[in-house]
N, C-alpha and C positions, 0 to 999 in steps of 0.2 A: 117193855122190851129193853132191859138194861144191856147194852154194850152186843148187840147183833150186829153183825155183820151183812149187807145188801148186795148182792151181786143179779147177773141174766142167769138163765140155764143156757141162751146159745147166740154165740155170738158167729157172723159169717164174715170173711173177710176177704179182700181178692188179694191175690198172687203178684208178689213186687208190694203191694199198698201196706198202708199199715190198721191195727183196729188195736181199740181199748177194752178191755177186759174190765168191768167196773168193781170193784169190791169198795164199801163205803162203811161209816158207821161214825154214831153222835159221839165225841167225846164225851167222856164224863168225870166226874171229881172224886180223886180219890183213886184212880186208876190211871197205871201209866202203861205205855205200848212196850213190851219187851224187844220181842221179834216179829220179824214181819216174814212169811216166805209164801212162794208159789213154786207150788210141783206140776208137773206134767207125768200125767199118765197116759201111756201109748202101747200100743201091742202087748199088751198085760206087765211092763214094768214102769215104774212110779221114778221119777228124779226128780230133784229140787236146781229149779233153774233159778231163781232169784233169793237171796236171802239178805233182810235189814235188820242189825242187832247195833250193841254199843261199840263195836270198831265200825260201821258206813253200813254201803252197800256191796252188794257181792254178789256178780253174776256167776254162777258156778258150771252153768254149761259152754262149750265153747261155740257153741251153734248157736248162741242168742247171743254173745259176747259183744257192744255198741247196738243191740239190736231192741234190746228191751230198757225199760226204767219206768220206776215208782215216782209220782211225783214227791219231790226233798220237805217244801214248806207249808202244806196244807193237812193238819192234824184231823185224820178220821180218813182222809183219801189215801186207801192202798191200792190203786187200780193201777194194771199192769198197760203199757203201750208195748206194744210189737209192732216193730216197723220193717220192711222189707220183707213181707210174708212170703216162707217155702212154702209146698206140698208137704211136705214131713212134719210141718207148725199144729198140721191138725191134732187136737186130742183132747182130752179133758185136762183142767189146769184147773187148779186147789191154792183160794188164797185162805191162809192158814197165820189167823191175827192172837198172839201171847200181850194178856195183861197181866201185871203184879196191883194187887190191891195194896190200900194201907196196911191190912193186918197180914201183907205180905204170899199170901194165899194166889195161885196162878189158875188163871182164867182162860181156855182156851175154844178160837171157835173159828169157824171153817165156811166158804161156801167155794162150789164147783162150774165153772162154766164149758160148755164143751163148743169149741172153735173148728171152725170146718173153712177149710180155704177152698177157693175157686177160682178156677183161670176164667177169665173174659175174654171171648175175642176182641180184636181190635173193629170200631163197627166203622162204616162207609164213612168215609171222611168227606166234609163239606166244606166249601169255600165260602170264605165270605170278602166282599169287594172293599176296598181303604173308603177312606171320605168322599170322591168324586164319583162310585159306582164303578161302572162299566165302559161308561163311554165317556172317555179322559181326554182334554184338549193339551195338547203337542206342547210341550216344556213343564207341564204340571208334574207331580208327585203321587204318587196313590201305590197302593200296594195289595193284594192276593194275601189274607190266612187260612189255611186249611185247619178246620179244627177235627179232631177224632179221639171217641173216646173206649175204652176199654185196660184191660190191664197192662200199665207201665213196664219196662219202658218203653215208649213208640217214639218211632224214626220216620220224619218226613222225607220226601221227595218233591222237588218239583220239578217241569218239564215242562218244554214247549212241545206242538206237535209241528213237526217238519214234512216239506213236500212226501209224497210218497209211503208215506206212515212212518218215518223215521221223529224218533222223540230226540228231543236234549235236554240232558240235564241239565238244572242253572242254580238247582241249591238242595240244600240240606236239612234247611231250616223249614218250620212251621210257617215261618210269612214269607213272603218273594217282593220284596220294594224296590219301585224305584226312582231316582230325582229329579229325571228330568226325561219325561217320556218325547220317543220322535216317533214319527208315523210308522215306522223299520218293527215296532213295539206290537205294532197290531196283530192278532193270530189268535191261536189256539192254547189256553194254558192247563196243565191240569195237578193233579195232587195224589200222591201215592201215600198213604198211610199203614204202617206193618207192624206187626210186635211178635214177640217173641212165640 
């Protein structure tokens, strides 16, 4: 199998994250890579979003523009990264490798992968307690993360619960620290996780 090309048939990816598209193949001697491209084909028309020749590389669509790339120094690896996946990213994608041989003769050869993006909910966020647990002695440090996981990007909340069912907010962030706990500390705390 001189100079094939390896790719998936299907690659699945979530929404915001990013996924690799593998396309591979053994160098070999006597053969040099001319071009490199990947098309996308979607609602029955075909565009070439990446192309690598002797002036670089060349994103040519503006919807993938900082969004895609081949890796630069690794000879036989043409696989595509796509990072911040749309809905629209879904479709079939052709990476499409030109060799020139010695006796100058071009070699061309292809494989397809078809990419399917999917939103994830954001799922139940769970707290986990700093180094002392739960039950914290009065001047110590410790801190509350809420970890959750689903499609990027996700926005925490934290909150105390106050007399009466009234909540307060105390932060933004995924962890809630603090340095120097006073018995005023003790209550109720919880964790809101949301995305898009």
């Amino acid at each position: 199998a001189l100079l094939d090309l390896s790719g998936v048939h299907q690659v699945k990816g979530t929404w915001m994250g990013s996924t690799t598209l593998p396309c591979t193949y053994t160098p070999s001697e006597g053969f040099t890579e001319q071009t490199l491209s990947w098309s996308l084909e979607r609602d029955h028309s075909t565009s070439t979003i990446f192309r690598r020749d002797d002036s670089g590389d060349h994103v040519l669509l503006s919807q993938f523009r900082d969004r895609v790339s081949v890796p630069k120094h690794s000879p036989g690896n043409a696989s595509l990264l796509i990072e911040n996946l749309e809905i629209p990213d879904s479709g079939h994608y052709t990476c499409q490798v030109i060799w020139r041989s010695e006796n100058n003769s071009l070699i061309t050869k292809e494989v397809t992968t078809t990419v399917k993006v999917v939103k994830v909910a954001a799922t139940k966020p769970v707290i986990r307690a700093g180094e002392l647990g739960l039950t914290v002695p009065a001047g110590a440090s410790t801190s509350l993360s809420c970890v959750a996981s689903g499609s990027p990007p996700i926005s925490y909340r934290w909150f105390r619960s106050g007399p009466g069912g009234k909540a307060q907010l105390l932060s933004r962030q995924a962890e809630l620290a603090w340095d120097n706990l006073r018995p005023s500390d003790t209550g109720t705390y919880y964790c809101e996780a949301e995305n898009r």
